[in-house]
N, C-alpha and C positions, 0 to 999 in steps of 0.2 A: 179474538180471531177476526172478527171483525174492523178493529182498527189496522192489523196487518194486511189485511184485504185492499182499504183504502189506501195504505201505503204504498203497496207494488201499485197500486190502478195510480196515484200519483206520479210513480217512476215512470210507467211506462210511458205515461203523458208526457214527459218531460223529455223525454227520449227521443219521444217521435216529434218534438219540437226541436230539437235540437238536428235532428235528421234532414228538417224540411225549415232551416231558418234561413230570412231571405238576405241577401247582402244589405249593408248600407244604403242608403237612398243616394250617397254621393259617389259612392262606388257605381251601382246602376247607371247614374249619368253620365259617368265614364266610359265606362265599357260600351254603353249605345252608343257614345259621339265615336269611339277610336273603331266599333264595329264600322260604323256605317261611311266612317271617311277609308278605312283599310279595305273593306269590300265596294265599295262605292255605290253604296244603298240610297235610293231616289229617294228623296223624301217621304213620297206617300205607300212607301213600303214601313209598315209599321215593324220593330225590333224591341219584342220581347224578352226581357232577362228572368227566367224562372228564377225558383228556388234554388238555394246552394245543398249539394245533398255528399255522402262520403266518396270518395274515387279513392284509386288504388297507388295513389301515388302520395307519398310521404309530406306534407307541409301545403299540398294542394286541395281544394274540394272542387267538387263537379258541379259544372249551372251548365244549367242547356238553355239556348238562344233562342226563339222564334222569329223567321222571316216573316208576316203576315201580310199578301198583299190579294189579302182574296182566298190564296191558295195558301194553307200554314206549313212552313218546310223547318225543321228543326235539326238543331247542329249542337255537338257536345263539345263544352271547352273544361277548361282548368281554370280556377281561379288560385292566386296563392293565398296563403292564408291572411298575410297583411295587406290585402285588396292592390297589392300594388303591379301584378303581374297577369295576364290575360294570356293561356295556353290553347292554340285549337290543336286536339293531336287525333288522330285516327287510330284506336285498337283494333290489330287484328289477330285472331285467332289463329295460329301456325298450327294448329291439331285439325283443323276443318279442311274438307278436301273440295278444292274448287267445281270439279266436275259435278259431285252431289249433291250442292251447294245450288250450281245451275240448274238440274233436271230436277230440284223440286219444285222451282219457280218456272219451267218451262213442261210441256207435255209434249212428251216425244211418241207416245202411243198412237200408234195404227197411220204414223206418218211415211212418208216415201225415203226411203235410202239409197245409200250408195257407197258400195266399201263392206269393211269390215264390219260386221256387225258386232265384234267382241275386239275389236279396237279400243285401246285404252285412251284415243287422243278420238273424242266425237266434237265436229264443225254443226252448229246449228245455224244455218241462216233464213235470216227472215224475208221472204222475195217478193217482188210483185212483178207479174206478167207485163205489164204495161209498161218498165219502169226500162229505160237504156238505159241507166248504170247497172240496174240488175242486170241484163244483158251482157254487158260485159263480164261482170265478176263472172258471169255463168260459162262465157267462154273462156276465164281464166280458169276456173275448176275444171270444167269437161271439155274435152276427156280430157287435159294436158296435167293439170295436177293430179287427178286422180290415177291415172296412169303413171307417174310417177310416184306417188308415194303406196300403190299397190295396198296391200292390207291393214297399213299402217293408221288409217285415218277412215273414221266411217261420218260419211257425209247426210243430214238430215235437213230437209227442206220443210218450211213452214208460210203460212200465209202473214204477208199485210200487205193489201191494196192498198194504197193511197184514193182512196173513194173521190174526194175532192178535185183533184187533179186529173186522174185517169180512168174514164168512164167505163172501161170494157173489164176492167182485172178483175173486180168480184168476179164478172162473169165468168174470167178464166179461169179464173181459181177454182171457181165451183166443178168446172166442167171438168178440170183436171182430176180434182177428189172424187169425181164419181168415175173414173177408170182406176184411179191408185185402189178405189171400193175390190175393183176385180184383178189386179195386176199392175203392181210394181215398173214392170219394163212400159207398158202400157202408157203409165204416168210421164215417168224420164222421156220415152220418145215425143209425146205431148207436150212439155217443157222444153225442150231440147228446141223442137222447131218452132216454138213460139216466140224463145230467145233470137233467133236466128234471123226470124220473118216477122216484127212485130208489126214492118209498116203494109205488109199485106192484107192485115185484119186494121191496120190505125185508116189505110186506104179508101175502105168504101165507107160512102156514105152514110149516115147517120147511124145513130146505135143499136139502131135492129138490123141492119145489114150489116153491122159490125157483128153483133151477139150470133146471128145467124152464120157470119161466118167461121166464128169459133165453135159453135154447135155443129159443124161439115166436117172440121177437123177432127173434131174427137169423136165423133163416128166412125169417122174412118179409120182412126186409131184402133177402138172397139172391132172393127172389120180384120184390119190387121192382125190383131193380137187373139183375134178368135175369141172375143167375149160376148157375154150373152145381150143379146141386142137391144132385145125387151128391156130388158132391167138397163141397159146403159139408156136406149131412149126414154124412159121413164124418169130417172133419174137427171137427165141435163135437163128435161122439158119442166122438172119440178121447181129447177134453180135454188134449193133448200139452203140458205146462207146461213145455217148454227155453225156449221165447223168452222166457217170461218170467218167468223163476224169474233168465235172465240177463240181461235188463236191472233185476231185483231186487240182484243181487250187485253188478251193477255200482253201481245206485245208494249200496249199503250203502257200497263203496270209495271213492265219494266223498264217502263223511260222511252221508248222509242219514238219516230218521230219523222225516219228516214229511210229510204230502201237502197243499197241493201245493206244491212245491218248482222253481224256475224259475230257468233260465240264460238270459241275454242277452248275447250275444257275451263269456262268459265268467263275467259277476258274476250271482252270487247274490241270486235273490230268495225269500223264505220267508210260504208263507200268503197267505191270499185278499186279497191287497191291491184297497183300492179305484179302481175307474177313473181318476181323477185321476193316483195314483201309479203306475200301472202306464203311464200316458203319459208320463211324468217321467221313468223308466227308461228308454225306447223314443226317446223323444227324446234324450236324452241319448246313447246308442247310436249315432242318426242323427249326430247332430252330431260325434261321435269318429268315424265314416267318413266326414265330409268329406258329408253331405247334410240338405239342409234338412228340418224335421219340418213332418208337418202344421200347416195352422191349426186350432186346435181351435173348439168354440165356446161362448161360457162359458155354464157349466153356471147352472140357475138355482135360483136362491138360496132357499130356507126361506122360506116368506109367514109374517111376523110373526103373532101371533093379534090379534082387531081391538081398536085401545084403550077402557079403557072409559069409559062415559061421563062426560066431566065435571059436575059439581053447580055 
């Protein structure tokens, strides 16, 4: 019994050598020179060739790469069997559904909307008050595309200040999330004219007359909207930056970098595109869930300058 014991614990050792055996040492040296000349890897990026291990493709094995230059980024290729072929391919899963794909990596709970809320095509973009590209993209959405594509699209707004660059936007951000606390419309109207007037608040003087006067505005929002005043001035005077210091992390984790940066049932879109394509995207969306897009209606064209006169 015992010697069959030792037998399989031999197999499987041999097994799992074989699972995890590493290429050639002259193979290795290949694949790093033709990596680092095809991707155009700086030298002092270091380019590790892991172990070879089974892939799902016929006469090939799987090595994963490491880029290591500080930061370790790792990339799956093919190797063929006779070391002589170097595959990078991307698997992707056609049974995974892009949209719940994205909302497990992003939290969309207890954030500000707009639209459908049972829309199959959801826009998440990530904004900063501070930011005139933001500004733009936000006048390309409101009201013009939302009003155009009516129930079809439901619009969720999310934080990332560029802290760095733009001194006031935590601040906006915060003051915002504490009227979206009490009311939705509340929020939008908030946003809406902050987009509008960013150099009214960039205007005064240093950053407490700046913070202060984003603190007037959303009072007066709060006034507006009939919210409870106590609790809103409690709330801005607190400045409590978790909500959005964590949808800041969170953005970071998914690569981001730039405002404004926008998800549409999963793909990425980068910078204030203009109307046109920000329809092309949404449509395109629609039509991957199986629903018709609006008709749009064509936009009009540049008037020539007038000819001159002929002699």
């Amino acid at each position: 019994m015992k010697f069959f014991r030792r037998c399989w614990f031999l197999l499987v050792l041999i097994c799992l050598g074989c699972a995890a055996q590493s290429a050639p040492p002259d193979v290795v040296r290949r694949i790093e020179s033709k990596v680092r000349n095809n991707y155009s890897i700086p030298p002092e990026v270091k380019v590790l060739v892991g172990p070879l291990h089974s892939s799902d493709f016929p006469g090939f094995d799987a090595v994963t790469i490491t880029f290591d230059n500080g930061k370790k980024q790792e990339f799956e290729f093919l190797l063929a069997k006779d070391g002589k072929t170097l595959v990078r391919m991307i698997k992707m899963d056609l049974t995974s559904d892009p949209l719940k794909d994205m909302l497990k990596k992003i939290d969309v709970s207890n954030r500000p909307t707009r639209g459908n809320k049972d829309a199959k095509v959801v826009a998440v973009n990530y904004d900063d008050l501070e930011c005139p590209f933001c500004s733009r993209m936000h006048e390309t959405l409101f009201p013009g595309i939302l009003k155009e594509y009516g129930d079809k699209v439901l619009f969720i707004y999310k934080d990332f200040p560029l802290v760095d660059i733009h001194p006031w936007a935590i601040h906006a951000a915060i003051d915002s999330n504490c009227l979206e606390a009490q009311n939705n419309d509340a929020y939008w109207d908030y946003v809406d004219y902050l987009h509008a007037n960013q150099r009214e608040v960039g205007s005064q003087k240093g950053t407490d007359a700046q913070f202060a006067s984003l603190d007037k505005l959303a009072l007066e929002q709060g006034q507006k909207h009939s919210l409870d005043a106590s609790k809103l001035q409690a709330c801005v005077k607190a400045q409590d930056d978790k909500m959005v210091r964590a949808s800041m992390n969170e953005g970071e984790l998914l690569g981001l970098s730039a405002t404004p940066t926008m998800y549409v049932n999963g793909m990425k879109i980068d910078g204030a595109l203009p109307p046109a394509e920000v329809r092309a995207v949404l449509d395109r969306a629609l039509l991957d869930a199986g629903i018709t897009p609006p008709v749009h209606k064509a936009e009009a064209a540049p008037s020539s300058p007038p000819a001159a006169p002929s002699k």
